[in-house]
N, C-alpha and C positions, 0 to 999 in steps of 0.2 A: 513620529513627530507630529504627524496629523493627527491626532487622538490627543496626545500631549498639548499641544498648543491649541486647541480647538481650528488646524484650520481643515475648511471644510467641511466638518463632523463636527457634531457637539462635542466638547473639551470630555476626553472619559480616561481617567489616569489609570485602568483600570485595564481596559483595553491596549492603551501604551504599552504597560507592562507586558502585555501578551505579548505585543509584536516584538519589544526590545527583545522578550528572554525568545523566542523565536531565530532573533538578528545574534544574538551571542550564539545560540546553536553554532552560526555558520562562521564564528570569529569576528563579527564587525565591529570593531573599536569604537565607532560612536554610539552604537547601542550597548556594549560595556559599559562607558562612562552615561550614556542616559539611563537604564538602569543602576547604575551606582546611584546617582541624585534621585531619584525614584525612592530606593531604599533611604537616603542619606535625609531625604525630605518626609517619609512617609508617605508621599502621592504613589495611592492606587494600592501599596504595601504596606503592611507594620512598619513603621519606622526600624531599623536594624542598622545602625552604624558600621558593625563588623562587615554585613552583607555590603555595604558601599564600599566601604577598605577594600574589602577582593574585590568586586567587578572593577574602582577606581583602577587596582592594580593590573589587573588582564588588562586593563585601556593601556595603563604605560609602558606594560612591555613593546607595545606596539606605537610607543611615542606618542599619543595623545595629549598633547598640551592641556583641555580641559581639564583631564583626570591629573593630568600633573599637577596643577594650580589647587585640586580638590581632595587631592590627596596629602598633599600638603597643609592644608587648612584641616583634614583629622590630625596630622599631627600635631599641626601647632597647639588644636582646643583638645586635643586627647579624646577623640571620637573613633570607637573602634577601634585603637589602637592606646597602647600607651603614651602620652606626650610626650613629644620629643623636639624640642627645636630647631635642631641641627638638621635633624631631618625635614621639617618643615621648609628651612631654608634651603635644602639641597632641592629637593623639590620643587618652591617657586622658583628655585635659579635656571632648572632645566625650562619649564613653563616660559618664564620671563625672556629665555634667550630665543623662545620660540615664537614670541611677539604675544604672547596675551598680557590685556592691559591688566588686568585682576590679580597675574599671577607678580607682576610689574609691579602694581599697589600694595601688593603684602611684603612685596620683599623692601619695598623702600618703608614700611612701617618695621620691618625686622630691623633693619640697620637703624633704623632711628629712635626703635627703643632696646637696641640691645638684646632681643631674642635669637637665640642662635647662634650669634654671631657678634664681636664685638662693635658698641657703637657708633660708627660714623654718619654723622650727618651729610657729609659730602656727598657718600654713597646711596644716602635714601635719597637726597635731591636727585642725584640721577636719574635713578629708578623711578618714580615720581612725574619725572619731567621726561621718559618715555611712555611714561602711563599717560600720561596730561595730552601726548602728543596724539593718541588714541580716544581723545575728548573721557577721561576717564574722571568721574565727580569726586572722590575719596581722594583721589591724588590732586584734584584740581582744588581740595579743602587743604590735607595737607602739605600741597607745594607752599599754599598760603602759608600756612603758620609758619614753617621752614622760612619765608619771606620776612615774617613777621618778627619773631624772635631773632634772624639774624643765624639760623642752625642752617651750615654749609653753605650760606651764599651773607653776601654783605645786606643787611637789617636793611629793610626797603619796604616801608607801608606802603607806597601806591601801587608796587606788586602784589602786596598780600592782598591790597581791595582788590585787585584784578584778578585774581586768583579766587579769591571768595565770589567774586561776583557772576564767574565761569559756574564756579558750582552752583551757587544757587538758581541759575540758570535752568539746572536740570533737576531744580528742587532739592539738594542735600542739606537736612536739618542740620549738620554741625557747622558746614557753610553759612546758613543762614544767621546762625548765632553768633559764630562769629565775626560775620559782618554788622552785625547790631552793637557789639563790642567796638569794632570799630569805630562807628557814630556813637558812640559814647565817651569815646575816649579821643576823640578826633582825631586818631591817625590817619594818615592817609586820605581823607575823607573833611568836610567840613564838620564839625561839631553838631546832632541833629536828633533833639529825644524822640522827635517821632518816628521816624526812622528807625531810631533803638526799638522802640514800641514795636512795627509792624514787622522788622524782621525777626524778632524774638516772639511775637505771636508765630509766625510760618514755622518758625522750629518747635516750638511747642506744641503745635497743634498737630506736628509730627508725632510725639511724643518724648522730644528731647531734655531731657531733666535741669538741666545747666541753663535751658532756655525758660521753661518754667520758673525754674527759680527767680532767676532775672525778671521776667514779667512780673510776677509775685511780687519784687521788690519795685517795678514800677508804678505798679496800682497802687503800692503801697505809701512811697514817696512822691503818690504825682508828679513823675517824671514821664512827662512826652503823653499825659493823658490824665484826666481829674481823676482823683483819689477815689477808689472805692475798694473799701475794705473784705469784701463781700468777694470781689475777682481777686484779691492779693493771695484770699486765703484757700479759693479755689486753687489756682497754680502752684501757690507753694504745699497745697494737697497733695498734689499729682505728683510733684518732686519728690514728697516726703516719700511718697509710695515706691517710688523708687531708688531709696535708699539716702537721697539726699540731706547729709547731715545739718548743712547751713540752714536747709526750706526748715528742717523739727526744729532748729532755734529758735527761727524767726517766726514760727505757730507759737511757739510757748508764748514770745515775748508778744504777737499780737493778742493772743487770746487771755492775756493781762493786762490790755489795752483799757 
């Protein structure tokens, strides 16, 4: 872990790996699942999805919550193994009951979008709202929307600002964006374009495409900041880059300006 995390010694994932596959020699289950993420990341080894699946695995026979939360997650993306949901969600369920907040945040995105499992909303706020209790930012985003929309608890924008504004706390670009939505649309919040402006820059700047877009359209519409054609079409660049249908519209339509 000392080689891994640079403490002490220069950061050498390389080395890590030595000691982890050393520490699985002797059976230690948190160098199973450090070497899994090793392989599953490519630090220090060829990236090998399969080689994470087994070490993930040697970790949970031996109850490992990480590896449970991380084995779950190949399942859910089909990494090293076939995708499989059901499995994904048996997995963060074992994780989740073990108290990790990660494994907590995927299972309340399972139940909320119907992976695995059918969709309850109720049950992702749950979940969600054991993550959130763990200062967790993905869950402290979407407990927000969950607030927002009104999915498993009664429609409450001055929660979802609360919620968003937790997250962005700890810097989460969907957070951020969707708190700029917020002051846009004056839920919960006072009505406030620059606002909208600065926290749809922090999410973009993350590299959040949704937040792009939006900025795009505020340079573009001088909203919450004078029109400059020049930044609309940079953002809606970025967007386009990343697949965003609305941002190639709105290039066509400006670049016929």
């Amino acid at each position: 872990n000392c080689y891994y995390n640079g403490y002490g010694v220069a950061q050498d994932y390389a080395k890590a790996v030595y000691w982890y596959t050393k520490a699985v020699e002797q059976g230690v289950a948190g160098a199973q699942y450090n070497l899994g993420v090793c392989y599953d990341k490519g630090q220090g080894v060829a990236q090998d999805y399969a080689k994470a699946v087994y070490w993930y695995t040697k970790a949970v026979e031996q109850g490992h919550a990480g590896a449970q939360c991380n084995l779950g997650f190949c399942y859910g993306r089909g990494h090293g193994v076939a995708q499989d949901h059901a499995k994904a969600v048996y997995w963060y369920t074992k994780a989740a009951e073990q108290g990790s907040s990660s494994a907590q945040y995927n299972l309340g995105v399972c139940y909320d979008e119907g992976h695995g499992v059918a969709q309850d909303y109720a049950k992702a706020v749950y979940w969600y709202t054991k993550a959130v209790e763990q200062g967790h930012a993905g869950a402290q985003t979407n407990l927000g929307v969950c607030y927002e929309k009104g999915h498993g608890v009664a429609q409450d924008y001055a929660k979802a600002v609360y919620w968003y504004t937790k997250a962005v706390e700890q810097g989460d670009a969907i957070g951020q964006c969707n708190l700029g939505v917020c002051y846009h649309n004056g839920n919960g919040v006072k009505r406030d374009d620059e606002k909208v402006v600065y926290w749809m820059t922090k999410s973009a700047e993350q590299g959040y495409a949704l937040a792009q877009f939006y900025l795009g359209l505020c340079y573009y519409g001088a909203m919450g900041v004078e029109r400059d054609i020049g930044q609309a079409v940079y953002w809606l660049t970025q967007a386009a880059k990343q697949g965003d249908e609305k941002a190639k519209r709105m290039l066509k339509e400006i670049r016929g300006y």
